[in-house]
N, C-alpha and C positions, 0 to 999 in steps of 0.2 A: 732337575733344579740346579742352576750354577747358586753355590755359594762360597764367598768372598769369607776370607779371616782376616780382620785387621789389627796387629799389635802395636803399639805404641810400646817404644822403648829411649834409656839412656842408660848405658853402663850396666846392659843388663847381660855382659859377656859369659859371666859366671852360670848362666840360668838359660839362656835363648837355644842354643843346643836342645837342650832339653825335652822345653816348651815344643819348640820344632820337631822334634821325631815323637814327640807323643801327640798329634794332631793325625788322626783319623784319616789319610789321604784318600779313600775312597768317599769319606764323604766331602771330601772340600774338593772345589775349582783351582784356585788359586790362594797365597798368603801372601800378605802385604804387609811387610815390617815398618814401619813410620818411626825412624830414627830421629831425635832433638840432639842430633850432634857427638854422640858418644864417642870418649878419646879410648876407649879400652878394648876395641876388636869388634866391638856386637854387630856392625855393619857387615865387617869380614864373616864372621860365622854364619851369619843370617843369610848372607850370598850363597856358601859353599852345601848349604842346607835347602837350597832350591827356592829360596824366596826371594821375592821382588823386593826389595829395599827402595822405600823411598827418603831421603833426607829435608827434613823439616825444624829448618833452623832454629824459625820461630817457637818456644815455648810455650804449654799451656795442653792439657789431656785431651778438653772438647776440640783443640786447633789437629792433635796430630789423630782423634776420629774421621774430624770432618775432612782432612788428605786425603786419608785411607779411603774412606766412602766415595770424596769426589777421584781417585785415579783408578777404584776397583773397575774390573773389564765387567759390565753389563751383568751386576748377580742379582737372584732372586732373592738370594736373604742375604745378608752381611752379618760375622758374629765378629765380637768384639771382646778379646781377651788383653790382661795382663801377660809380661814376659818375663816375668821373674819365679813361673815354677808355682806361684801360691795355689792356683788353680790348676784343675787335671783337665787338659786336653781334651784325652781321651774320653773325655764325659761330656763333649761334643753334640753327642746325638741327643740327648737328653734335652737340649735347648731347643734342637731341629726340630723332634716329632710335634710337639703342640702345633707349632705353624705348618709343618707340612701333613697333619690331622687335618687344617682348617680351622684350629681350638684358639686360634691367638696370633696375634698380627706383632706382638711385641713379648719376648719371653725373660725373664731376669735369672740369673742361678742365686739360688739363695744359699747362703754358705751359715746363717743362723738355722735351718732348718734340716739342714743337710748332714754332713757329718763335718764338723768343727773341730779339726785336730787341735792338741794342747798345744799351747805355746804362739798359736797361728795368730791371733787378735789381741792386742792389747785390751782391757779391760774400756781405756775409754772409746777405741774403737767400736765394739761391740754396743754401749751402751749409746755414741753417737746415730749408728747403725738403726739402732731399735728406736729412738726418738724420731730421726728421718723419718723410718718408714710409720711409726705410727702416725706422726705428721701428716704423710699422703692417704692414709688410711682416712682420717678426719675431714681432709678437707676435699679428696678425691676420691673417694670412695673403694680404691684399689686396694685389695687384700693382699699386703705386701706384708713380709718379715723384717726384709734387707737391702741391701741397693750394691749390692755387690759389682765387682767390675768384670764377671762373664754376663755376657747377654748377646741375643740375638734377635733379629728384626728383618722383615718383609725390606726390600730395597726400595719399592714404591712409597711404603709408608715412612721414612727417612727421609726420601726425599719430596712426600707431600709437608711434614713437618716445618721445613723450612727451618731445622735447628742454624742455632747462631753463637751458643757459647761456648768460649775456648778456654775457659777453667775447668775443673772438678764438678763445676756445674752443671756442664756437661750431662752428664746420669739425668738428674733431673729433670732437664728441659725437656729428655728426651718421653719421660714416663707421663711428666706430669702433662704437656703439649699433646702427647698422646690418648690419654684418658678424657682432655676437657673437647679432644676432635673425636673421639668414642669412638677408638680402636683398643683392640680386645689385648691385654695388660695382663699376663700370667707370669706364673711364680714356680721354680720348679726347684728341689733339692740339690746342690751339689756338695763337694768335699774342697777342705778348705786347709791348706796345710804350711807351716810357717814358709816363709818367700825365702831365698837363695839370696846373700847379701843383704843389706839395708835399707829399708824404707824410705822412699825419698818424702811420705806423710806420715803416716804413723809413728818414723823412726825419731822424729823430731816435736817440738812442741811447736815450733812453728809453723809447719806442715800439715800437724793437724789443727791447729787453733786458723786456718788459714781453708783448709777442705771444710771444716766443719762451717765458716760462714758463708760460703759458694753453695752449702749441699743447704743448708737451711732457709738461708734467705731465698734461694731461688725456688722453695718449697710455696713459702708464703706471697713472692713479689710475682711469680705467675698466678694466684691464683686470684691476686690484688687486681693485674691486669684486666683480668677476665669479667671479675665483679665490675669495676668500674669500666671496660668498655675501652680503654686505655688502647690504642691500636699497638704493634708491636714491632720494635725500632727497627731501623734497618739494617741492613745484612754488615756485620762485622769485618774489618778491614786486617 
């Protein structure tokens, strides 16, 4: 099974290192760093560390996924982490085995379920987190905790999705688009531990009062779509 790691990163010089040698090499094919420009090195380290670096000007987390995805070389699965250290790597395989079970076409790391180090989540993070997912739990029927930023997925199913959002929205479209086309949507424990530098959402109020309407609205407006028959816009430019 080839699979693809794709990071989206900015300024995440402090942390990418890191990120980078605790990635399982025998389970992955290749890594593909999806830079928004960073003025602080992350590109440089991210090369000297054996990874593909792509530069993606444009702004926006679902814009530097959907890169990653469209320049990954032909993977079976694509997993999909932050590079700021918050998430452990090495817990990799934990995402893999459900899909390569046959148990799930789509797999989330839950970091509310997991082990949640102190300090890791701001309090309205967490409680954002748990409104999302019980959101999708309601209206999707998906036994979700969290909507965390480690996840892994089937490359065919990505790209039968036809994902299109290039916000924070991103997550969502991807679960929720997932669940209403009934593919198998698991949830598996991981460890969650404060990020190396500053939040470029959490850290701000603007950041999260700005994730927090991408992650919820697009809870509610796909599943609007869907009830009312609404066909689904075209592919984003």
């Amino acid at each position: 099974m080839r699979v693809s790691v794709v990071i989206p990163t900015y300024n995440e010089a402090g942390s990418i290192a890191r990120v980078l040698d605790d990635i399982p090499r025998s389970l992955v094919t290749e890594v593909l760093v999806v830079d928004a420009g960073s003025s602080d090195g992350t590109r440089e380290i991210a090369t000297t560390r054996g990874s593909r670096v792509i530069v993606e000007a444009r702004r926006g987390y679902g814009r530097a996924c959907l890169t990653g995805l469209a320049a990954a070389n032909e993977p079976d699965i694509v997993v999909f982490l932050d590079g700021d250290y918050s998430d452990r790597p090495r817990e990799l395989g934990r995402l893999l085995d459900p899909i390569l079970d046959g148990r799930a076409d789509i797999v989330l790391g839950s970091r509310l379920s997991g082990g949640l180090a102190p300090g890791a989540m701001p309090w309205h993070a967490v409680f954002g987190n748990r409104l999302a997912a019980s959101l999708i739990r309601w209206l999707y029927g998906i036994a979700l905790t969290d909507l965390g930023p480690f996840r892994a997925a089937r490359a065919e199913v990505l790209r039968a999705l036809g994902l299109r959002e290039m916000t924070y929205g991103w997550a969502v479209e991807l679960v929720t688009r997932g669940a209403m086309r009934g593919y198998r949507v698991l949830e598996v424990p991981v460890s969650y531990h404060p990020r190396i530098g500053v939040s470029k959402i959490s850290g701000t109020l603007k950041g999260s009062a700005g994730a927090a309407w991408y992650i919820l609205s697009g809870i509610v407006k796909n599943r609007l779509r869907q009830e009312t028959g609404r066909p689904e816009p075209g592919p984003a430019t």
